[in-house]
C-alpha positions as CSV (number, residue, x, y, z in Angstrom):
1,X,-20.2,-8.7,-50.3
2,X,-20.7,-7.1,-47.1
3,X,-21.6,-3.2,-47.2
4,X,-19.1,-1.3,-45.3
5,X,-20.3,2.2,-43.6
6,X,-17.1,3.4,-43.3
7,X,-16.8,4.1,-47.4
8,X,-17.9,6.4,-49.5
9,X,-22.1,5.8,-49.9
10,X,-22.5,6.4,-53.4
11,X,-20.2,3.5,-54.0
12,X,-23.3,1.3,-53.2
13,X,-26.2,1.8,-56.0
14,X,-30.0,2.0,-54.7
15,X,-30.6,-1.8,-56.5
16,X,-27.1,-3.5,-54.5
17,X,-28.7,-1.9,-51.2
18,X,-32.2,-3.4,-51.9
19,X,-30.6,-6.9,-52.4
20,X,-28.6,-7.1,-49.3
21,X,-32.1,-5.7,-47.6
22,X,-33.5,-8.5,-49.0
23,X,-30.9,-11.5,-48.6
24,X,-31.7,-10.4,-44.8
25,X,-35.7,-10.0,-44.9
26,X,-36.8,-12.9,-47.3
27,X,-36.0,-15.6,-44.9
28,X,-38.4,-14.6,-42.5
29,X,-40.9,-13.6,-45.4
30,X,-42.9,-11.8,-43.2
31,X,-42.5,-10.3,-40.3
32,X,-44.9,-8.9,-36.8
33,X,-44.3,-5.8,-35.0
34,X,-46.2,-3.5,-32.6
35,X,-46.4,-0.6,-33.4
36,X,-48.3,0.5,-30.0
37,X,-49.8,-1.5,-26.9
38,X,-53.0,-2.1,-29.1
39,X,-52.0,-2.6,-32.2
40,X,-49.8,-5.0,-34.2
41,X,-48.9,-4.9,-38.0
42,X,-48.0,-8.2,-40.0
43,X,-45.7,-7.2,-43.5
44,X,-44.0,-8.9,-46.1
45,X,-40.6,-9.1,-46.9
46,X,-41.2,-6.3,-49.8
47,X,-43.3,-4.2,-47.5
48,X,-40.4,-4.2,-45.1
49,X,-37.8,-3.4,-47.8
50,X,-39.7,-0.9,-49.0
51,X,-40.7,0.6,-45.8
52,X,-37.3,0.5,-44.7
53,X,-36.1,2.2,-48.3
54,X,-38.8,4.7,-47.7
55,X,-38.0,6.0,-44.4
56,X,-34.9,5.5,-43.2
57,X,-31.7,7.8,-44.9
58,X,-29.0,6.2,-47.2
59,X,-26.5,6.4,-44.3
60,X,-28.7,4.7,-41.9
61,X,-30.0,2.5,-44.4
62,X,-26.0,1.1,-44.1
63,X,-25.4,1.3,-40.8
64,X,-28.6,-1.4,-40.5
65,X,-27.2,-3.7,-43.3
66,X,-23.9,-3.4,-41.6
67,X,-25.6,-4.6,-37.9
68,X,-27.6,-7.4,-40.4
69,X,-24.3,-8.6,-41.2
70,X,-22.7,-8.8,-37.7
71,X,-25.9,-10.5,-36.5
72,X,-25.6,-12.9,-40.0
73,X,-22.3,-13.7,-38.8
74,X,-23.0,-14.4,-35.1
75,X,-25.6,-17.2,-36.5
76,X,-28.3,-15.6,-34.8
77,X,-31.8,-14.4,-35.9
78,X,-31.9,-10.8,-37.6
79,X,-36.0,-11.0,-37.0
80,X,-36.3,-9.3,-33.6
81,X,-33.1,-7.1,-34.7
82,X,-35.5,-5.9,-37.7
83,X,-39.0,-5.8,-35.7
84,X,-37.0,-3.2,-33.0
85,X,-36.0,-1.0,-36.3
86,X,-39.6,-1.3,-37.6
87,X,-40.8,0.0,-34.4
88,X,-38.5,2.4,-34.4
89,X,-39.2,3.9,-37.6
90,X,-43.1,3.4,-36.8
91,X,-42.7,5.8,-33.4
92,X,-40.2,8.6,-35.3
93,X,-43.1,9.1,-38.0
94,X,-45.7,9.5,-34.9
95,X,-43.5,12.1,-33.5
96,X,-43.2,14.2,-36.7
């Protein structure tokens, strides 16, 4: 079942969103990202979902799942796709 932005959010409950974070994460089980030109952080797949759960907003949280997919169905990696968001996230807490 793919998540589709375009509908109403609340159709998707907190649990289905965590498992379609997860069907993504989990086969990389872990993952590296730098967070600045000195430091790296290494996290597991349930670090990652719940650091992505944790910070990100319910609507961005599907727009991701929604670019997971599109990656899924290219056949290519969603690794660096999720280390760039990780980053991401990492650098908008900084600035806050």
């Amino acid at each position: 079942m793919a998540i589709d932005v375009n509908q109403k959010s609340d159709r998707y409950s907190y649990n289905q969103i965590k498992e379609h974070l997860y069907s993504y994460i989990f086969p990389a089980n872990s993952l590296t990202f730098l967070v600045n030109q000195k430091l790296e952080v290494e996290m597991s797949g349930d670090q990652i979902v719940d650091y992505i759960l944790t910070n990100l907003p319910r609507r961005q949280i599907l727009e991701l799942l929604e670019m997971l997919e599109i990656i899924k169905n290219r056949n290519s990696s969603p690794i660096s796709y999720l280390q760039y968001i990780l980053y991401g996230i990492d650098q908008y807490k900084e600035r806050k």
